[in-house]
C-alpha positions as CSV (number, residue, x, y, z in Angstrom):
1,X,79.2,-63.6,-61.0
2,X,79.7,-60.7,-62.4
3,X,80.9,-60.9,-66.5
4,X,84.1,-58.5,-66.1
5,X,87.3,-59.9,-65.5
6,X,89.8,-57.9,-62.9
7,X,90.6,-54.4,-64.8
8,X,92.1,-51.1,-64.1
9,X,95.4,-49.8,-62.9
10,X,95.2,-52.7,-60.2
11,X,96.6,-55.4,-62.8
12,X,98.5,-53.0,-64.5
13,X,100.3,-52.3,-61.7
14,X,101.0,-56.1,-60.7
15,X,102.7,-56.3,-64.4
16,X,105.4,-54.4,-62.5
17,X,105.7,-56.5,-59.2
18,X,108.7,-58.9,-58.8
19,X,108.6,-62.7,-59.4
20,X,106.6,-64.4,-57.3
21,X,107.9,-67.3,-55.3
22,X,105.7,-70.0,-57.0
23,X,106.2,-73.5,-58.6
24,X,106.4,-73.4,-62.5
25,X,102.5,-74.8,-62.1
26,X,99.4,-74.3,-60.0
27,X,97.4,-77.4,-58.6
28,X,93.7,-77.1,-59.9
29,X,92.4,-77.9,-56.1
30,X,88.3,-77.1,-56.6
31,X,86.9,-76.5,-59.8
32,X,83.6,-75.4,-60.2
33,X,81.7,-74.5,-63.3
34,X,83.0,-73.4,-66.5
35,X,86.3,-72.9,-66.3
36,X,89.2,-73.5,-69.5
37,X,92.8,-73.5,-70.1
38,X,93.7,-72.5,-73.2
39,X,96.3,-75.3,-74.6
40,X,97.8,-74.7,-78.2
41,X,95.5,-72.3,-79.6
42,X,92.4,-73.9,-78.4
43,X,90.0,-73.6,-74.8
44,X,90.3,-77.2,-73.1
45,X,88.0,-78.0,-69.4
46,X,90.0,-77.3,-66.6
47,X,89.5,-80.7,-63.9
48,X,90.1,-81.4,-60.3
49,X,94.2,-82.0,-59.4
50,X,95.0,-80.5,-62.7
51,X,98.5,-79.3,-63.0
52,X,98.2,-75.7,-64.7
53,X,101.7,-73.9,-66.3
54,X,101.9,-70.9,-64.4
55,X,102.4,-68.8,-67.8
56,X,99.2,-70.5,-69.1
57,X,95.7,-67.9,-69.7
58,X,92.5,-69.7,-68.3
59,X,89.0,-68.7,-69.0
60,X,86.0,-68.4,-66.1
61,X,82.4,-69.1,-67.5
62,X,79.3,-67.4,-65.8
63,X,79.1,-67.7,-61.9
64,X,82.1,-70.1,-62.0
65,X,85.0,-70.8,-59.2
66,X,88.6,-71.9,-59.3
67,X,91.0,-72.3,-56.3
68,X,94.6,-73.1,-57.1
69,X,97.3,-74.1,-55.0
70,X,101.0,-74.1,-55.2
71,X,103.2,-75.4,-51.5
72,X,101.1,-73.4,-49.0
73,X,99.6,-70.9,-51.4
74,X,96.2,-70.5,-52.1
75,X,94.5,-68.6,-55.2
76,X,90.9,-67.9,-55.6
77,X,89.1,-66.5,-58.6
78,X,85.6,-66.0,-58.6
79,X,85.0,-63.6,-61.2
80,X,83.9,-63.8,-64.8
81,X,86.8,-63.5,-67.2
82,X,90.0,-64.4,-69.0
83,X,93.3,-64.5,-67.4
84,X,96.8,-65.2,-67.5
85,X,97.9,-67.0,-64.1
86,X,101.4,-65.4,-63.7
87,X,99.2,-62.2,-63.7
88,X,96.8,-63.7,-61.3
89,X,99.3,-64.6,-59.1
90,X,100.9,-61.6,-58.5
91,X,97.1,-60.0,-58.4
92,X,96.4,-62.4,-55.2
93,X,99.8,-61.4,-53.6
94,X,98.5,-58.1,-53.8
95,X,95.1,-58.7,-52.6
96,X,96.0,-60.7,-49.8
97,X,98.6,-57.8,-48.4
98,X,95.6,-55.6,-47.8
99,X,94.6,-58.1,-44.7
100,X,90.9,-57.9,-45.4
101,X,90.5,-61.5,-43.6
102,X,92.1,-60.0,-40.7
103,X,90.3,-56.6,-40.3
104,X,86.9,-58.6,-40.4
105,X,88.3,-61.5,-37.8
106,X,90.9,-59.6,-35.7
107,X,90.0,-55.8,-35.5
108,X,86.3,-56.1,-35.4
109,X,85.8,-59.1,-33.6
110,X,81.9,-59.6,-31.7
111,X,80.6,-56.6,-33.9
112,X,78.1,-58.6,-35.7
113,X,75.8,-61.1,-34.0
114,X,77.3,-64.3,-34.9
115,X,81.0,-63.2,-34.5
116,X,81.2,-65.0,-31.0
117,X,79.6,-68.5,-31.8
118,X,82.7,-68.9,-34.2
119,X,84.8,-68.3,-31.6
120,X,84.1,-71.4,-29.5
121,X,81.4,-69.7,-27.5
122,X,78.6,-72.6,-26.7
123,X,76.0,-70.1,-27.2
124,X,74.6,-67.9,-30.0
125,X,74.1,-64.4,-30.1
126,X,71.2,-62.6,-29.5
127,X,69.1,-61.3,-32.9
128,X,70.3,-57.7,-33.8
129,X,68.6,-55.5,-36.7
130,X,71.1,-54.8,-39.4
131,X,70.6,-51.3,-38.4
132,X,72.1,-51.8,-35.1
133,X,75.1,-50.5,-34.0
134,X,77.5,-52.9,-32.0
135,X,80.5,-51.7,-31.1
136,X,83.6,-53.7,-29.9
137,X,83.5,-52.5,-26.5
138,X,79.2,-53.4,-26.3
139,X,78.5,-56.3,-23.9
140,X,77.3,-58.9,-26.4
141,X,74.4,-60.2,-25.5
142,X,73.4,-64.1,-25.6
143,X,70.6,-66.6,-26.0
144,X,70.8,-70.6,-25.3
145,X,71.5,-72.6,-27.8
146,X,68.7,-75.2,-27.9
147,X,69.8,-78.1,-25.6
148,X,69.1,-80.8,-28.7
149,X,71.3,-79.1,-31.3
150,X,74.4,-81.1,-30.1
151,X,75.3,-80.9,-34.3
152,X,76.3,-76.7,-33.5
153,X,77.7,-77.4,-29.6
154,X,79.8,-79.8,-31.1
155,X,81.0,-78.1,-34.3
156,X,82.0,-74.8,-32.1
157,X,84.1,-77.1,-29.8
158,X,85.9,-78.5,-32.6
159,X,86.4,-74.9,-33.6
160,X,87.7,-74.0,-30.6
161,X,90.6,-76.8,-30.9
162,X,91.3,-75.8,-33.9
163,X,90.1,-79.2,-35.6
164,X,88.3,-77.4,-38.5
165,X,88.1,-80.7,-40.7
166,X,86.4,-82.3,-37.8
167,X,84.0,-78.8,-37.1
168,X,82.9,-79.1,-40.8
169,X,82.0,-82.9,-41.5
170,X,79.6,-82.1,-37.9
171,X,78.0,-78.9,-39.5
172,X,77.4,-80.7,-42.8
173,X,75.6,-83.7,-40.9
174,X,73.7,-80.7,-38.8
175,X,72.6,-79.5,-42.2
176,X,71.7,-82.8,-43.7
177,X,69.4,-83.2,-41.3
178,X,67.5,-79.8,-40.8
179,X,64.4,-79.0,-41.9
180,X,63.9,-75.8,-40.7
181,X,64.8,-72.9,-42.8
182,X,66.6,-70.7,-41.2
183,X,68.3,-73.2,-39.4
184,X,70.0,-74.4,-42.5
185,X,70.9,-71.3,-43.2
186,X,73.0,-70.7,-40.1
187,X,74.8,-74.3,-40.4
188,X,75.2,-72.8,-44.4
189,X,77.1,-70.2,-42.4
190,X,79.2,-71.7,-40.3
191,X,80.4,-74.2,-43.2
192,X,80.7,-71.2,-44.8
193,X,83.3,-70.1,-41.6
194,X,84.9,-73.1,-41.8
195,X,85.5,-73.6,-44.7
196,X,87.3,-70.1,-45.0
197,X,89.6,-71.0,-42.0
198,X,90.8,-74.0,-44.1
199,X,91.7,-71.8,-46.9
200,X,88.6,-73.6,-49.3
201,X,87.2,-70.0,-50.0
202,X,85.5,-71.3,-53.1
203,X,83.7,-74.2,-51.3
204,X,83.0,-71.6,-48.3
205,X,81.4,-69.1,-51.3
206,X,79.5,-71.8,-52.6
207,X,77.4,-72.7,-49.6
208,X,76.6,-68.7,-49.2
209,X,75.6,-68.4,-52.9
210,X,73.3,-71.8,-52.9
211,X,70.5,-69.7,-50.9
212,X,68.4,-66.4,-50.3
213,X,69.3,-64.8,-47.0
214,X,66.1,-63.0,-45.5
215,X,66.7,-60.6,-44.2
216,X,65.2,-60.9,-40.2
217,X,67.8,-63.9,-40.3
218,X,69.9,-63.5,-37.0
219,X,73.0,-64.2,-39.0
220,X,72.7,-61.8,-42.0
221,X,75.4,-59.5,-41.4
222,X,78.0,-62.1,-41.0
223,X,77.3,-63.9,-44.2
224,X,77.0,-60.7,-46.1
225,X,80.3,-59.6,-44.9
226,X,81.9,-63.1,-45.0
227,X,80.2,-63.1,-48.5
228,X,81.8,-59.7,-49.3
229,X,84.9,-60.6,-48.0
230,X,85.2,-64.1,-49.9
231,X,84.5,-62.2,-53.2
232,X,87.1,-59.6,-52.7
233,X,89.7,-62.2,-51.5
234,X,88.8,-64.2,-55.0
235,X,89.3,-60.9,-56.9
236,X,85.6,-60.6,-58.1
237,X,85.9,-57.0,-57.2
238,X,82.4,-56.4,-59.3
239,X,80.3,-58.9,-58.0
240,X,81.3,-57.8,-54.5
241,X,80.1,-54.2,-55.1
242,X,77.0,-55.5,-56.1
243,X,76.5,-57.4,-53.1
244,X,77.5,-54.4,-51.1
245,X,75.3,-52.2,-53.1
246,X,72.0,-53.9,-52.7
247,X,72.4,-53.8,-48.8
248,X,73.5,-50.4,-48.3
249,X,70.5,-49.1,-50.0
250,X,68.9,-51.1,-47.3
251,X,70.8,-50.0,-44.6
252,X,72.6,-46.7,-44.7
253,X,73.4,-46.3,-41.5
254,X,75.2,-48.3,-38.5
255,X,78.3,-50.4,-38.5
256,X,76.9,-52.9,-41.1
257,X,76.7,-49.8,-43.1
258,X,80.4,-49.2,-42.2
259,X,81.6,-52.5,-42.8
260,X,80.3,-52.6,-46.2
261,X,81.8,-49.2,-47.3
262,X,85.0,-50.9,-46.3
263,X,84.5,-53.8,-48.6
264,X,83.1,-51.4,-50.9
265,X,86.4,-49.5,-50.9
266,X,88.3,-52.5,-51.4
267,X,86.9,-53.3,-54.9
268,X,87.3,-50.0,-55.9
269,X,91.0,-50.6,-55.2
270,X,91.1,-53.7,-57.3
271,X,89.2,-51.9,-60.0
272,X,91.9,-49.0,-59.9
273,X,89.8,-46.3,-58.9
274,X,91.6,-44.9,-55.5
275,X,89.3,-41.4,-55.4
276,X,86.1,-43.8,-55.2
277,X,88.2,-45.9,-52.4
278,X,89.0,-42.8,-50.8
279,X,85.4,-41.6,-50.9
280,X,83.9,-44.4,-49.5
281,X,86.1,-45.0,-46.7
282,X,85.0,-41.0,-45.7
283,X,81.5,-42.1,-45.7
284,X,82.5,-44.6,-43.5
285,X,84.0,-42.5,-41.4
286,X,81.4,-40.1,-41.6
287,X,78.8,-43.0,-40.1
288,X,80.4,-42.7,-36.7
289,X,84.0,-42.1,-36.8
290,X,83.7,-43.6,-33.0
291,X,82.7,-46.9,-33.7
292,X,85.6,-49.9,-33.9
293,X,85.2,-50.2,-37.9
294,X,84.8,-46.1,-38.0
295,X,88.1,-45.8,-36.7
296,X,89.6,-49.0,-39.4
297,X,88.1,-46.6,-41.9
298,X,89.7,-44.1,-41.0
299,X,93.2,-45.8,-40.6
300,X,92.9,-47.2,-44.1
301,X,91.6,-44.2,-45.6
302,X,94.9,-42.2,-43.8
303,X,97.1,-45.0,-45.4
304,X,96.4,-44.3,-49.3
């Protein structure tokens, strides 16, 4: 992860914002890493079911995660970095308002290849370059599933029903059991999906991180993007721009392109640089302001 904690006018800002509607304490509910609370002057490990005081600073080691919970709430820090959780708190408020989860899910649904098969489709979709342009109105095309992996039929049915706990436990047992490659990597992804839906971001970044994508993998722009999307949620606004970065100079062009200019623009927000935002939701725009994610761009970009 990257070394910098969450800067700029973004958390200045949040100093500003009302009391949040939190418990006095957040529930330590995955813990990965280094991660410290600092308790009368000195830095103490942070453990599983912890209860944290909300006006309490903790302290994020190298490529470490923490997900905290208070009543429904979920917080997710991924970044490097020391921080005070009241701040955090309102910091996450303010992240999650921007609906990232549901511009990628919602608005742009069946852009990228695997969008459908975590939809309860019982088939996958067909390989796509990342340079290829799909856009929501595009027939999606399909291939078979192979008849024998009954591990991915019967993970997207549970899916489907809504039974994510049950979806996850038959992708993990898929992926316990797969030798091929690339194969792992797709049931990497769809824990990875799963995982997200039941609001275990940290868990669901963990299984994208443990492993080099290549880049012909059929799945690449949707764990990029979830991957993206993940970081941003858990406020490593640095990292995320890296990430998005690396494959842009890869890909210029096309709605993958687009999609990451959105993230992009995202981190530049919680970094709080709004011209940089602003600029890279234009080159979005510029792309193809046509395209389902062109036109997202360009609704965002209208809104600041």
């Amino acid at each position: 992860m990257a070394k910098a904690g969450i800067k700029g006018l973004l958390l200045l800002s949040l100093l500003m914002i009302s009391s949040v509607s939190f418990s006095d304490s957040l529930v330590v509910d995955y813990v990965d890493g280094d991660v410290d609370i600092r308790i009368k002057g000195q830095w103490k490990p942070v453990s599983f079911g912890d209860k944290l005081p909300i006006e309490s600073s903790i302290r994020l080691g190298k490529d470490s995660l923490i997900e905290l919970v208070s009543g429904g709430d979920t917080i997710s820090i991924f970044e490097q970095g020391v921080y005070r959780l009241d701040n955090i708190v309102n910091a996450s408020k303010k992240v999650s308002s921007w609906g990232v989860a549901d511009l990628f899910e919602v608005k742009m649904k069946a852009v990228f290849a695997g969008e459908e098969t975590v939809h309860g489709k019982e088939s996958q979709a067909g390989v796509r370059g990342p340079d290829q342009s799909v856009s929501l109105e595009d027939e999606v095309e399909f291939i078979d599933i192979e008849e024998d992996d009954e591990f991915i039929r019967e993970g997207l049915s549970s899916i489907e029903k809504g039974n994510y706990k049950e979806a996850l436990a038959v992708f993990q047992e898929g992926l316990g059991r797969s030798t091929d490659n690339e194969d792992k990597i797709t049931y990497r992804y769809y824990i990875a999906y799963t995982c997200s839906q039941m609001e275990k971001k940290a868990l669901a970044l963990k299984y994208l991180t443990e492993v080099d994508i290549p880049d012909e993998h059929p799945f690449l722009r949707d764990i990029v993007i979830l991957k993206g999307r993940l970081l941003v949620e858990g406020m490593a606004f640095q990292e995320a721009l890296n990430v998005c970065s690396g494959y842009l100079t890869k890909y210029p062009d096309g709605e993958f392109a687009q999609a990451l200019l959105i993230i992009s623009s995202y981190c530049y927000r919680g970094l709080g640089d709004v011209k940089k935002a602003k600029k890279t939701l234009s080159s979005a725009v510029e792309i193809d302001p046509a395209t389902a994610i062109g036109k997202e761009a360009e609704k965002i970009l209208e809104s600041l």
